[in-house]
Backbone of each chain as ProteinMPNN parsed JSONL, in Angstrom:
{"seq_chain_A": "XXXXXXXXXXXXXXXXXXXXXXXXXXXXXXXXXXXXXXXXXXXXXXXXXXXXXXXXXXXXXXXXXXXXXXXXXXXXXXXXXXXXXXXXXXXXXXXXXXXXXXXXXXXXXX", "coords_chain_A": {"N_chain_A": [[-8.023, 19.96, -21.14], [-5.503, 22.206, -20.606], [-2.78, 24.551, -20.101], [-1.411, 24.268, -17.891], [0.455, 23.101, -15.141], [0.255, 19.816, -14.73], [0.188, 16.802, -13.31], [-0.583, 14.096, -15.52], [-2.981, 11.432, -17.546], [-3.413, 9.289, -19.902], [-5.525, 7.998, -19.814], [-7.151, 9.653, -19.485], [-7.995, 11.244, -21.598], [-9.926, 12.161, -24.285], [-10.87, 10.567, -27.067], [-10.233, 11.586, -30.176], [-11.534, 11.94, -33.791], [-10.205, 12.602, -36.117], [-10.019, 12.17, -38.822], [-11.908, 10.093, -41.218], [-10.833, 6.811, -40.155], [-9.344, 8.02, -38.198], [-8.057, 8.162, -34.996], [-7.467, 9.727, -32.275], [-5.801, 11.251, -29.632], [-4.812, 14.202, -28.038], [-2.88, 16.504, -27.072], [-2.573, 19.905, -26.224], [-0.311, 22.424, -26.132], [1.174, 24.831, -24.738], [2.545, 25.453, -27.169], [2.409, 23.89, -28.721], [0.629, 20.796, -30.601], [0.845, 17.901, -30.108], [0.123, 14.89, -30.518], [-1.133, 11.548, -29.994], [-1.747, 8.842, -32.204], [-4.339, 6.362, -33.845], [-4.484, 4.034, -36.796], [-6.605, 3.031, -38.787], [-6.297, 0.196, -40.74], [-5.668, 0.696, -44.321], [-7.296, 3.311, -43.845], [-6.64, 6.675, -44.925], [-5.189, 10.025, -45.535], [-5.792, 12.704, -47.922], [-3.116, 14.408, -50.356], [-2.396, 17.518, -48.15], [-1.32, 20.778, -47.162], [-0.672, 23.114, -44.367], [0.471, 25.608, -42.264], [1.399, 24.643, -40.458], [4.541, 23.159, -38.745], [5.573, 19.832, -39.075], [6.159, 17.024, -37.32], [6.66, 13.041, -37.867], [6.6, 10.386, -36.319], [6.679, 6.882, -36.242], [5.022, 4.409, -34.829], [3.894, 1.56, -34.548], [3.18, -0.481, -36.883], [2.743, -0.222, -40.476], [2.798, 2.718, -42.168], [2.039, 4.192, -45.367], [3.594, 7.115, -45.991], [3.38, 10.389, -47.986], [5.445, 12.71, -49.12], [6.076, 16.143, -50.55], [5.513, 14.913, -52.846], [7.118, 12.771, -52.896], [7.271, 9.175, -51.519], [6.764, 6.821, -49.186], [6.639, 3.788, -47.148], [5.982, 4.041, -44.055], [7.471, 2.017, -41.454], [8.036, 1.091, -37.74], [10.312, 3.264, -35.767], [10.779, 4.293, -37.992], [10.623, 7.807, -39.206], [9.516, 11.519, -40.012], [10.274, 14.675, -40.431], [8.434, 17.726, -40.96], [8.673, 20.042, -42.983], [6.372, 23.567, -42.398], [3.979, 24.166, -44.541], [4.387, 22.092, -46.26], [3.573, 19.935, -49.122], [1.685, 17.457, -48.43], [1.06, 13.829, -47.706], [-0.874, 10.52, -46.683], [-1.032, 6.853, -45.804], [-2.656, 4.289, -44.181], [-1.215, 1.273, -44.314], [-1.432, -1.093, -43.189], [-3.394, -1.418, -39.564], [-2.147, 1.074, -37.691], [0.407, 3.068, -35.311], [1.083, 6.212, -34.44], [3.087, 9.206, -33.379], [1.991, 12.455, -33.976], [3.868, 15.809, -34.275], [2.793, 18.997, -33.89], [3.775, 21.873, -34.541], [3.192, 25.758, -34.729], [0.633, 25.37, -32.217], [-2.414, 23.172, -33.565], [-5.372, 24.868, -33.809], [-7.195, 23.808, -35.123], [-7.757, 21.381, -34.034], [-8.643, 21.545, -31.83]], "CA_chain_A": [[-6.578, 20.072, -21.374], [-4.902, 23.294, -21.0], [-0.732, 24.916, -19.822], [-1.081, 24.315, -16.326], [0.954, 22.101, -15.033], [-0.367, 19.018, -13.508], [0.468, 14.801, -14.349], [-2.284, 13.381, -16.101], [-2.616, 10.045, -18.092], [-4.138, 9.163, -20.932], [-6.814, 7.25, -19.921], [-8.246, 10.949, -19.555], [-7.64, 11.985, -22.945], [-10.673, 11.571, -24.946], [-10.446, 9.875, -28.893], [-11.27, 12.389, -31.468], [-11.285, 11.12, -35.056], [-9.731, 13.949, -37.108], [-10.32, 12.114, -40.715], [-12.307, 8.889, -41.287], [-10.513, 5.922, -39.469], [-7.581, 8.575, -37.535], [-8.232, 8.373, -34.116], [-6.534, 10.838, -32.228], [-5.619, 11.539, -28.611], [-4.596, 15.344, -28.528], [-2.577, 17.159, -26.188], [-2.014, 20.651, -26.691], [0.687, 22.924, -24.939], [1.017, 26.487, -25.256], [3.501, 25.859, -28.074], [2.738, 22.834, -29.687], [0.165, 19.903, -30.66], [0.965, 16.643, -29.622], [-1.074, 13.61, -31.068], [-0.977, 10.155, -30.619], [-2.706, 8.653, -33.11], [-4.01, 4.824, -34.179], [-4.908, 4.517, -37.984], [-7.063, 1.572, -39.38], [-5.832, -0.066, -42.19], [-6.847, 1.411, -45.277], [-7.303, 5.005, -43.7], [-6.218, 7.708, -46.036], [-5.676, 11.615, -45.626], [-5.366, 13.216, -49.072], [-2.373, 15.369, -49.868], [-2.754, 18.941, -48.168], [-0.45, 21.539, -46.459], [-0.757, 23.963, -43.01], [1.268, 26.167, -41.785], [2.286, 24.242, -38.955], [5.364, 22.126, -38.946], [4.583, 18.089, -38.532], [6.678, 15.737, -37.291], [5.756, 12.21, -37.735], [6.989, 9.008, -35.75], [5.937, 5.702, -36.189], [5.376, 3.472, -33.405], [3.94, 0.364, -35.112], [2.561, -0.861, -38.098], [3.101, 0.456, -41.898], [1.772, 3.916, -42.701], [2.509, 4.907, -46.55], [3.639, 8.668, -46.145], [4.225, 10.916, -49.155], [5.784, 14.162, -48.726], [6.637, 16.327, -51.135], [5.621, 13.966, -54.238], [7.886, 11.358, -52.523], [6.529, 8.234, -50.713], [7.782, 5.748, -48.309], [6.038, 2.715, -46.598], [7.103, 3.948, -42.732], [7.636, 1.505, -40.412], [8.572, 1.22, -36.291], [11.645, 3.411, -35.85], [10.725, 5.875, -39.189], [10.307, 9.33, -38.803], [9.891, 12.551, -40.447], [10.143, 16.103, -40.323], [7.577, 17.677, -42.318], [8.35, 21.988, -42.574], [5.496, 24.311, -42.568], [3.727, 24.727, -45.896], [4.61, 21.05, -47.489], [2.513, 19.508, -49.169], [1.887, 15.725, -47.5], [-0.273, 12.945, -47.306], [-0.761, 9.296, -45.826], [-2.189, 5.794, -46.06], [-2.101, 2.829, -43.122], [-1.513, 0.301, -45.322], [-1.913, -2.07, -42.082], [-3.187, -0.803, -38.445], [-0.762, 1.491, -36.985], [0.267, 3.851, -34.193], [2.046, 7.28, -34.628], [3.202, 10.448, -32.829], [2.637, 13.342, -34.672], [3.888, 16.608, -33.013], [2.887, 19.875, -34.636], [3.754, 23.508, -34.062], [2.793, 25.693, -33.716], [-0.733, 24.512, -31.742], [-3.68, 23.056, -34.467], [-6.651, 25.407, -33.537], [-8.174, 23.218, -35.562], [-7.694, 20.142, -33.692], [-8.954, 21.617, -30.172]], "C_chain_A": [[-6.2, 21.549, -21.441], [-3.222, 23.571, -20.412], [-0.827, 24.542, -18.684], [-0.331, 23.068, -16.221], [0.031, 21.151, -14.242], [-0.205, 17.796, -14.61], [-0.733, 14.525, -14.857], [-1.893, 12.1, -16.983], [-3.769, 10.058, -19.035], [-5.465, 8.78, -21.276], [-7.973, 8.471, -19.601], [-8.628, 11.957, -20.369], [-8.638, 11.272, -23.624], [-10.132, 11.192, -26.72], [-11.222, 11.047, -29.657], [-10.586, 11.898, -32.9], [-11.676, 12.467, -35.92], [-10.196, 13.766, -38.573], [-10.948, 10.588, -40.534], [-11.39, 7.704, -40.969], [-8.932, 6.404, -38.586], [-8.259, 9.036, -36.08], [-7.431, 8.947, -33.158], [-6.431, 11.166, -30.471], [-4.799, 12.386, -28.624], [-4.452, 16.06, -27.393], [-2.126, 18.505, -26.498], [-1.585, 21.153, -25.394], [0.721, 24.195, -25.34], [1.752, 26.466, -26.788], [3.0, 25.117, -29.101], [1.346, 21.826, -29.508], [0.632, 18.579, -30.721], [-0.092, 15.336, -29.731], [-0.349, 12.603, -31.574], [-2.168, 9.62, -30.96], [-2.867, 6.968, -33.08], [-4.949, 4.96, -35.672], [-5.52, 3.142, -38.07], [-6.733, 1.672, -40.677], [-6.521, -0.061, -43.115], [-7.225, 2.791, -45.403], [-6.392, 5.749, -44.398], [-6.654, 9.044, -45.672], [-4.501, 12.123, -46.977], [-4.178, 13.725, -48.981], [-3.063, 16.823, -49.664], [-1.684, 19.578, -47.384], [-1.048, 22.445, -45.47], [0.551, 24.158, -43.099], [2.22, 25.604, -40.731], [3.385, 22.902, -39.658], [5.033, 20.719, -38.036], [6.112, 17.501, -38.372], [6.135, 14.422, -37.122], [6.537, 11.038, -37.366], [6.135, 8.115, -35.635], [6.317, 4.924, -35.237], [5.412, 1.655, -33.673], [3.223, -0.042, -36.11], [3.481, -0.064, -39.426], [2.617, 1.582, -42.35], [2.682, 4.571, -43.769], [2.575, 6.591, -46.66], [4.299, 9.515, -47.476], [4.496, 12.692, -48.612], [6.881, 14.696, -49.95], [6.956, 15.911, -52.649], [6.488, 12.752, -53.792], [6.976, 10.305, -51.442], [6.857, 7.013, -50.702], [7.148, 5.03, -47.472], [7.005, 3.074, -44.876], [6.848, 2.602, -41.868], [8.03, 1.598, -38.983], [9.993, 1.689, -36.512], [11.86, 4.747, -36.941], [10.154, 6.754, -38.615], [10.428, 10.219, -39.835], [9.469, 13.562, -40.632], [9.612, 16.897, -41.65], [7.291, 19.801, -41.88], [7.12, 22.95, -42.902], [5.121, 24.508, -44.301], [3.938, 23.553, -47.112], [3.543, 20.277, -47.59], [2.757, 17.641, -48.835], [0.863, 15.038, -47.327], [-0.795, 11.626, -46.614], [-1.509, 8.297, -46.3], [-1.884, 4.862, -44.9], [-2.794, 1.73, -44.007], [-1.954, -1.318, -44.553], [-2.47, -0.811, -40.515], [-2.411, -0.464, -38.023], [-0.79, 2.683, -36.071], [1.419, 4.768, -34.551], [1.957, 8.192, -33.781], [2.685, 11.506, -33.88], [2.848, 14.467, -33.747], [3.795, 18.106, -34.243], [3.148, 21.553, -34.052], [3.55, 24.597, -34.968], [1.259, 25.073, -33.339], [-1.8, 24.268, -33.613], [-4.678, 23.723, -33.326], [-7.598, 24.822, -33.991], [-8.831, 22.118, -34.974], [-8.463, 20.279, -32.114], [-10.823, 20.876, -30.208]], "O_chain_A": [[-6.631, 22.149, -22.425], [-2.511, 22.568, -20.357], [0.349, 24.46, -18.332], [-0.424, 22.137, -17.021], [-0.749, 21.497, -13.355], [-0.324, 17.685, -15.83], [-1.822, 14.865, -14.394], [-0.721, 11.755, -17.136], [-4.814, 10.7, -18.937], [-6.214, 8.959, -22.236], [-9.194, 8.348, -19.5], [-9.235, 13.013, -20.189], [-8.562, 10.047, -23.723], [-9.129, 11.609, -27.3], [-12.423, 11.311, -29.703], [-9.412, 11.566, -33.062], [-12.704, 13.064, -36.24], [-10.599, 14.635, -39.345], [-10.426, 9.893, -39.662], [-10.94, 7.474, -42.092], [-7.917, 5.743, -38.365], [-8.896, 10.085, -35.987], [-6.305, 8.469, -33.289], [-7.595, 11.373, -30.128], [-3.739, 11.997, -29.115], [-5.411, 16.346, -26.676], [-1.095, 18.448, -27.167], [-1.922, 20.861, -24.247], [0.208, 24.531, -26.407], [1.535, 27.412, -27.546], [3.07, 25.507, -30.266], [0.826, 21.9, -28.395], [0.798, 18.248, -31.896], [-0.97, 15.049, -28.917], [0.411, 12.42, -32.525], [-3.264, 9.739, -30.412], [-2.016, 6.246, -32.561], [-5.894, 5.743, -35.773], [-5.005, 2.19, -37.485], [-6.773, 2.598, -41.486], [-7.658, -0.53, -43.172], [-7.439, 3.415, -46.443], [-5.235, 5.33, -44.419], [-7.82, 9.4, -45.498], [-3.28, 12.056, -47.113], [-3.718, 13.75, -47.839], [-3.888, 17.334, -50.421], [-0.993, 18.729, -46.821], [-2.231, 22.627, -45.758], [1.462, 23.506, -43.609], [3.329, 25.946, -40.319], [3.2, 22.093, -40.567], [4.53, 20.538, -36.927], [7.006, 17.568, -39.215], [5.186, 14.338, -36.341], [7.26, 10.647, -38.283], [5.033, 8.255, -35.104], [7.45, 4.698, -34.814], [6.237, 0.804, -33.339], [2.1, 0.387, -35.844], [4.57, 0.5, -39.33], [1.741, 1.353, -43.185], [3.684, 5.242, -43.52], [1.751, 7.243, -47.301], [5.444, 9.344, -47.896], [3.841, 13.494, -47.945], [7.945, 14.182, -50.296], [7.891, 16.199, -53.396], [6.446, 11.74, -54.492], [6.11, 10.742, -50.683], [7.151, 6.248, -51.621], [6.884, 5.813, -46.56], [8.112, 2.652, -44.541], [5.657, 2.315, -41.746], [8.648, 2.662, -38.953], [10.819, 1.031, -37.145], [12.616, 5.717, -36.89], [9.335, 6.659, -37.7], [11.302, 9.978, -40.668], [8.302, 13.667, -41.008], [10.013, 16.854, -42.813], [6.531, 20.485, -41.195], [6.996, 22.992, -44.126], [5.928, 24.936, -45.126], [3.798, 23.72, -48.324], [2.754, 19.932, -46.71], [3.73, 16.905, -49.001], [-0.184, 15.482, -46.855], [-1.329, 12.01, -45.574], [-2.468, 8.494, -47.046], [-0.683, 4.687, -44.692], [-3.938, 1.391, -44.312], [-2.52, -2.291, -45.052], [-2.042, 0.339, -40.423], [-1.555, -1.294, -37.717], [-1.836, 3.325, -35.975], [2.517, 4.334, -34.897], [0.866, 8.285, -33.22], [3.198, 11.218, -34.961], [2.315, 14.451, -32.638], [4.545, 18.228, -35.212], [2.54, 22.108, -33.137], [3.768, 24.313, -36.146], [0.733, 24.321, -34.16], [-1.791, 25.074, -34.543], [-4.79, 23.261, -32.19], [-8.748, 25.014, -33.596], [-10.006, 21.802, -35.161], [-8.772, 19.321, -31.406], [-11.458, 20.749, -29.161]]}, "seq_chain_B": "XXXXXXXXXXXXXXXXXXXXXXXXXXXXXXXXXXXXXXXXXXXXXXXXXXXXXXXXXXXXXXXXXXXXXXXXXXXXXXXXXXXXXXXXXXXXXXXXXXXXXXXXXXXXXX", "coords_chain_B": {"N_chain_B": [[21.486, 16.451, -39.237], [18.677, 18.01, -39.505], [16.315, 20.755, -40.978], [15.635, 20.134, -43.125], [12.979, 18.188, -45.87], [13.145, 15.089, -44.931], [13.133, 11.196, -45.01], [13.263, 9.509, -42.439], [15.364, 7.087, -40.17], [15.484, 6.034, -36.901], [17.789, 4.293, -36.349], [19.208, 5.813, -37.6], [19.9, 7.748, -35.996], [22.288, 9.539, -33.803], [23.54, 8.124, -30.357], [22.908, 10.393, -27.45], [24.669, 11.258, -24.268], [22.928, 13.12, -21.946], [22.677, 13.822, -19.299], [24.312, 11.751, -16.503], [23.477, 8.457, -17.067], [21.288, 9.05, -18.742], [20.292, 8.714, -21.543], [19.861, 9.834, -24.572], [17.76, 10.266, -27.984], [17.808, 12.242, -29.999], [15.934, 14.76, -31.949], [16.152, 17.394, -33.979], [13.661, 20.037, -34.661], [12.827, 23.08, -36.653], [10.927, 24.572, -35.127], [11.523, 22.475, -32.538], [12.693, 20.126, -29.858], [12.822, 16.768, -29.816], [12.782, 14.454, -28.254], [13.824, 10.937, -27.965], [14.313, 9.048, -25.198], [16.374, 7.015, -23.11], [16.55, 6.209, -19.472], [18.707, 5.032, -17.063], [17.303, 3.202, -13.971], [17.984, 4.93, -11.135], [19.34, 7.044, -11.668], [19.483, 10.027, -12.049], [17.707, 13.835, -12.228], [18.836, 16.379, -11.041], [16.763, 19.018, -9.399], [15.749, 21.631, -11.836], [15.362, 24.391, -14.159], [14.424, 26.137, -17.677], [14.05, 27.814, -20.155], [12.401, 26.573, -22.27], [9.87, 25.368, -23.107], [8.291, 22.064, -21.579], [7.356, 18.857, -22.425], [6.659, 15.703, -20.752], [6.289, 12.641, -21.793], [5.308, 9.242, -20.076], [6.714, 5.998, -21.279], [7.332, 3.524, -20.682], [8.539, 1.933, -17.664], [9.295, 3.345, -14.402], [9.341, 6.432, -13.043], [10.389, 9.038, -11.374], [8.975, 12.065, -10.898], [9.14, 15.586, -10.498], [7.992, 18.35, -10.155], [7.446, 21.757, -9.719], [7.77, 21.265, -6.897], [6.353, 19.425, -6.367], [5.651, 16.029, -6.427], [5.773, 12.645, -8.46], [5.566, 9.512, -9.12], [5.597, 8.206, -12.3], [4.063, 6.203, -14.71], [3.697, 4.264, -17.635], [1.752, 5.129, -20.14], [1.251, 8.099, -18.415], [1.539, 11.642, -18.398], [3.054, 14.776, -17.994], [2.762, 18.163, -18.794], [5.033, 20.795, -19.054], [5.128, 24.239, -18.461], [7.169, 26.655, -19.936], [9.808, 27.677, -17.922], [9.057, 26.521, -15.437], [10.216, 24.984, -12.236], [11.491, 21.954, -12.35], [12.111, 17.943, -11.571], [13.78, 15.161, -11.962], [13.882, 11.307, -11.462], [15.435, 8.399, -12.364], [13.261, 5.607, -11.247], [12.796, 2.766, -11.923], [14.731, 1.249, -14.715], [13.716, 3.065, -17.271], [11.487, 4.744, -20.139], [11.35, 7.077, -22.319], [9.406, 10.008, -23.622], [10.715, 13.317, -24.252], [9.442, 16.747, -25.605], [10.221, 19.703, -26.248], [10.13, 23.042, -26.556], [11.446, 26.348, -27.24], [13.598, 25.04, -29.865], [15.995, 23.235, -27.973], [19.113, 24.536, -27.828], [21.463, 24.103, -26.6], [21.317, 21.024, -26.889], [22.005, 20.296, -28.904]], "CA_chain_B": [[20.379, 16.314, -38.62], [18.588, 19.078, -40.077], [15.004, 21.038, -40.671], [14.961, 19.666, -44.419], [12.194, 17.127, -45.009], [13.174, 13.953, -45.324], [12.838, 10.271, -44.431], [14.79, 9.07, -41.737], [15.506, 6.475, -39.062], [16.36, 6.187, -35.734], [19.386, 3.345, -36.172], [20.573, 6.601, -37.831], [20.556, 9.285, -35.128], [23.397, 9.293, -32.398], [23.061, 8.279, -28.773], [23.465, 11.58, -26.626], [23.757, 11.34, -22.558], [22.826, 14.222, -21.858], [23.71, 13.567, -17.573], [24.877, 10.798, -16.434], [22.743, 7.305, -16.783], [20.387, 9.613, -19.341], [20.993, 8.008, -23.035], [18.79, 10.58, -25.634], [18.003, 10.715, -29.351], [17.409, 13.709, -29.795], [15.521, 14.932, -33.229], [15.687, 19.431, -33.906], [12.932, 20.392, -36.449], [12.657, 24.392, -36.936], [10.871, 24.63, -33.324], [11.383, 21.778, -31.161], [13.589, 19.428, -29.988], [12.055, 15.893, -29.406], [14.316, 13.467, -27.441], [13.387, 9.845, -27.725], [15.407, 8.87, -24.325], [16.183, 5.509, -22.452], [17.07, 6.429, -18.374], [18.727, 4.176, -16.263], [17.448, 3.145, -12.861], [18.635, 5.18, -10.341], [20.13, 8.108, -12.196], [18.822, 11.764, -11.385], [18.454, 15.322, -12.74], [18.38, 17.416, -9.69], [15.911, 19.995, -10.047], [15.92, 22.653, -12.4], [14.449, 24.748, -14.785], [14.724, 26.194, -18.608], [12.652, 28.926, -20.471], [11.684, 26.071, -22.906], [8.092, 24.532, -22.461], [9.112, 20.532, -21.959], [6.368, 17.739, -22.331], [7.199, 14.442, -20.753], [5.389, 11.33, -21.7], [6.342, 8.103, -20.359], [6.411, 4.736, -22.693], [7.812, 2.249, -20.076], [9.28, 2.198, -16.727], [8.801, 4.269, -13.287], [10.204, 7.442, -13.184], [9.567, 10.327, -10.472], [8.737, 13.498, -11.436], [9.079, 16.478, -9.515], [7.193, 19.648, -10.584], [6.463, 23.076, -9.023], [7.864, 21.16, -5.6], [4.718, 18.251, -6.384], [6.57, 14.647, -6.61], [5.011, 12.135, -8.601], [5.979, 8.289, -9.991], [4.912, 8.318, -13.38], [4.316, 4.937, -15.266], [3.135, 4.591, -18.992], [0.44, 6.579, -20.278], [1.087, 9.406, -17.932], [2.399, 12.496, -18.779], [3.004, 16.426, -17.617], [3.204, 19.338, -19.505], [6.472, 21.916, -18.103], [5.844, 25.638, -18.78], [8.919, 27.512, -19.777], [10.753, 28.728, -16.315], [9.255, 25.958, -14.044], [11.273, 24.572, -11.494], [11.173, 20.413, -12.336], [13.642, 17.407, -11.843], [13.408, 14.029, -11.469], [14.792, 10.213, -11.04], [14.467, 7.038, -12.471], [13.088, 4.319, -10.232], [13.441, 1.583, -13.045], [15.158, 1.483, -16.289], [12.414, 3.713, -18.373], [11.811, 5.015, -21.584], [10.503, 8.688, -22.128], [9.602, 10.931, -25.084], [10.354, 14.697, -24.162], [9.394, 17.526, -25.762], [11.059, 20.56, -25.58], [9.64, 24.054, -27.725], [11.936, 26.376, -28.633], [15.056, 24.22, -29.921], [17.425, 23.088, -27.26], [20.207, 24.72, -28.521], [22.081, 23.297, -25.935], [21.334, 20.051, -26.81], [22.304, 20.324, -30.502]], "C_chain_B": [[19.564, 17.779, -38.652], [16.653, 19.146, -40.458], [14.575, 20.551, -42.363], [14.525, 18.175, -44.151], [12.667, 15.72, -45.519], [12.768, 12.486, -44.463], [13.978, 9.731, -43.67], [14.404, 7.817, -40.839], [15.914, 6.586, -37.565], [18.012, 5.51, -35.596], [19.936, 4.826, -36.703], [21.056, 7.828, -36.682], [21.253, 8.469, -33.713], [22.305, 9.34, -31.408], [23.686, 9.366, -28.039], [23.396, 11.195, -25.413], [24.334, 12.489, -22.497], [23.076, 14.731, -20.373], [23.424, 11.828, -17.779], [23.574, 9.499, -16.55], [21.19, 7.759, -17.972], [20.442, 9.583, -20.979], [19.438, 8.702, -24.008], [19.519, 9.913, -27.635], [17.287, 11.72, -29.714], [17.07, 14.289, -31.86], [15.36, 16.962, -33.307], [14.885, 19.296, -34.977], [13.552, 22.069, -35.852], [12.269, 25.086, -35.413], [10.885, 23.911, -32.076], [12.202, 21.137, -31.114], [12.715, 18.321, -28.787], [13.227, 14.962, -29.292], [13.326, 12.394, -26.999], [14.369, 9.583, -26.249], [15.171, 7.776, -23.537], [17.046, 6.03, -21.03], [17.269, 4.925, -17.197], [18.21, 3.796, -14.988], [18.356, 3.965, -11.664], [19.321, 6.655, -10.643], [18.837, 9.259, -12.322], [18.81, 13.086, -12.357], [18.073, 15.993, -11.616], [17.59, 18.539, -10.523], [16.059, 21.434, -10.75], [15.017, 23.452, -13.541], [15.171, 25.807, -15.925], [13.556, 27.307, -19.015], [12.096, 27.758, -21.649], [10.59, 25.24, -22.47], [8.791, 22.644, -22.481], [7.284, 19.971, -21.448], [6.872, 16.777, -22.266], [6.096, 13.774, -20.75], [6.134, 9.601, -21.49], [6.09, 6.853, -20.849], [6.355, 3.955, -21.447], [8.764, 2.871, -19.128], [8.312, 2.727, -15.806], [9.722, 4.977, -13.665], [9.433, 8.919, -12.129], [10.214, 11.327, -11.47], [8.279, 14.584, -10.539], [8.574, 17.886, -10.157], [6.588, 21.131, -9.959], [6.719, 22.484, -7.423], [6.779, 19.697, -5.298], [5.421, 16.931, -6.949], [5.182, 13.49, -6.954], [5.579, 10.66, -9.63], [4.986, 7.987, -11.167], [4.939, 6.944, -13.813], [3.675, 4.903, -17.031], [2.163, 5.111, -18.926], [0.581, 7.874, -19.339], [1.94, 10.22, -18.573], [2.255, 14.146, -17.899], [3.606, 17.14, -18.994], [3.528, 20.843, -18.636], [6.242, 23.417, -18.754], [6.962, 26.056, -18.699], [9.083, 28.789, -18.371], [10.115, 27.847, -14.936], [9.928, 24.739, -13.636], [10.743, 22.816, -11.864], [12.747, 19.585, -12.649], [12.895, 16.041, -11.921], [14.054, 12.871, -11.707], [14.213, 9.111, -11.216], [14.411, 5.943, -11.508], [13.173, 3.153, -10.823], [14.001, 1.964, -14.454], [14.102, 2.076, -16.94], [12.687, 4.076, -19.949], [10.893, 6.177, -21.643], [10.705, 9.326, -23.549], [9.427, 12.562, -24.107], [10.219, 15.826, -25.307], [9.412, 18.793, -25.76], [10.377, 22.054, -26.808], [10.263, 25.543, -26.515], [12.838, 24.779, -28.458], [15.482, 24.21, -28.661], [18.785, 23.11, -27.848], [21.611, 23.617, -27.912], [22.374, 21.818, -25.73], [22.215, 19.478, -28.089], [23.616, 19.375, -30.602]], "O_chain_B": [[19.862, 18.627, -37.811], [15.862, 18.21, -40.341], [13.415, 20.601, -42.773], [14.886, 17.334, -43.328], [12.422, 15.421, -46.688], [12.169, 12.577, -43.391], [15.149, 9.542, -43.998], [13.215, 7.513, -40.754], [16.792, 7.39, -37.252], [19.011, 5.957, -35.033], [21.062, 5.131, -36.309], [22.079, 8.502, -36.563], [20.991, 7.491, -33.012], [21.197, 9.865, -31.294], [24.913, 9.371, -27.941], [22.307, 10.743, -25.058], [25.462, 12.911, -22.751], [23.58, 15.834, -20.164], [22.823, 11.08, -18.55], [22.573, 9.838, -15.919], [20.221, 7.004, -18.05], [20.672, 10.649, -21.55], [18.322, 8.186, -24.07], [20.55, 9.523, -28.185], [16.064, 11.823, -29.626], [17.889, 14.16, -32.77], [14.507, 17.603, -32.695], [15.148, 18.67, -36.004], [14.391, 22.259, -34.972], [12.971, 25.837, -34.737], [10.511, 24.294, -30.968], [12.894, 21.137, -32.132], [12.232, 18.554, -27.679], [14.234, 14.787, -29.979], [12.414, 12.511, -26.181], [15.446, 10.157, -26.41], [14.025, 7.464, -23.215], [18.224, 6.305, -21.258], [16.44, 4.146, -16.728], [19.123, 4.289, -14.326], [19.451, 3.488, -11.368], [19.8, 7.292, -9.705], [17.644, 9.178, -12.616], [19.738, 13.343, -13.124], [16.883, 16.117, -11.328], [17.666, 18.871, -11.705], [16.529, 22.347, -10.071], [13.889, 23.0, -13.739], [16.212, 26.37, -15.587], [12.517, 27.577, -18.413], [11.02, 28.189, -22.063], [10.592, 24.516, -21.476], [9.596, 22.195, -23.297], [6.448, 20.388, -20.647], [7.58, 16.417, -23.207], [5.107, 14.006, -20.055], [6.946, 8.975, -22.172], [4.884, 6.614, -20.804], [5.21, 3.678, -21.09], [9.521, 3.818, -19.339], [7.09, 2.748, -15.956], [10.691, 4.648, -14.348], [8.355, 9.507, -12.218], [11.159, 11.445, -12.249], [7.219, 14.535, -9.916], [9.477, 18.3, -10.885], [5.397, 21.411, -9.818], [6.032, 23.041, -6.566], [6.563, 19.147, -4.219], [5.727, 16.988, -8.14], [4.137, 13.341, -6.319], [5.955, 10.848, -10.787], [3.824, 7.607, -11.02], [5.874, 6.309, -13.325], [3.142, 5.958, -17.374], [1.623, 5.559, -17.914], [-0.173, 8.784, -19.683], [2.915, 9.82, -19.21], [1.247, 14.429, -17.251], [4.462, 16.84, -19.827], [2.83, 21.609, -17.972], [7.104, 23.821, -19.536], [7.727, 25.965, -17.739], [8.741, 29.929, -18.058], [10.387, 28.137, -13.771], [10.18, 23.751, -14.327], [9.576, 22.523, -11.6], [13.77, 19.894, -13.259], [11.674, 15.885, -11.937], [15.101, 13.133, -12.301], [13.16, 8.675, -10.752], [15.42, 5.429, -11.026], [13.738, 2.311, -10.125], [13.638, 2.933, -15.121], [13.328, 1.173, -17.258], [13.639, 3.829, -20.69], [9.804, 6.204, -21.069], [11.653, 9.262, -24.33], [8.428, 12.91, -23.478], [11.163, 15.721, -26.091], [8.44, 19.248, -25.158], [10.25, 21.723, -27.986], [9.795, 25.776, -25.401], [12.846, 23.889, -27.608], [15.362, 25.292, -28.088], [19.452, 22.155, -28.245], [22.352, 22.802, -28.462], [23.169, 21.318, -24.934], [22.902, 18.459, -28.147], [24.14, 19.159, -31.695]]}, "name": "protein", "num_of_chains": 2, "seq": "XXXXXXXXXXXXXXXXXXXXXXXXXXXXXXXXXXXXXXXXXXXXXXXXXXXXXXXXXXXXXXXXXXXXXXXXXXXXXXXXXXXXXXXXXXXXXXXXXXXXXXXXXXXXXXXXXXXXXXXXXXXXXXXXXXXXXXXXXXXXXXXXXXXXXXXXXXXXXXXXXXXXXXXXXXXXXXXXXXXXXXXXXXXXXXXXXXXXXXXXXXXXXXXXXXXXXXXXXXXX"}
């Protein structure tokens, strides 16, 4: 994966599993990280904060997100914008599928 | 619609068309602007080009995609990633459904 342009499809995007049951298909762009994700129910990432700003869309299932000391059972259709430096955490309280999109790039995630 | 973090929905954000037959929801964090968008059959963006980096991925549908002069019918799971300043357009061949990603803001979209 790198900036160049060129179509590609997913089925060429390998699975990397960022935290015990977060499987991760990971596109980065010069600007930005791009990960769609599928969580097994039950999977849990503690709260922690980065620099990078998260956005997080849910595609399907229930994933318990707290942000900020607050926490909200998302469902298909929830979203939210998560600014550099907050602290945030997660649970898939059933199997579920999310975007997240972070900027700038995770170096961590390559 | 704003860079503080909160929990949101989609029923809540407006439908934008942004050209004609091109029905966005369009989300700004701090650096990006992510546009859930539903394109009609048949409806076009002639080709052009932006200094923001754009990532299209498409959910559902056909949809050509024109890139650097390189024409290509995209269907789910595919995607391209648009360096900022190249030339790309393209036209839906069925009703679709597309997530773009756009880094910086689209002010212009705001």
């Amino acid at each position: 994966m790198n900036t160049l342009t060129k179509f590609q499809n997913f089925d060429e995007v390998p699975v990397k599993q960022i935290a015990p049951g977060f499987f991760c298909k990971l596109v980065h762009t010069e600007n930005n990280t791009i990960n769609f994700l599928e969580v097994k129910a039950g999977s849990q990432l503690p709260n922690h904060s980065h620099p990078h700003e998260q956005s997080s869309f849910i595609l399907d299932g229930q994933f318990e997100m707290t942000v900020n000391g607050e926490s909200k059972v998302l469902v298909a259709n929830d979203f939210v914008v998560i600014p550099g430096g907050v602290e945030h955490g997660g649970k898939a309280i059933t199997d579920c599928k999310l975007i997240d999109v972070f900027s700038p790039v995770r170096e961590d995630y390559r």
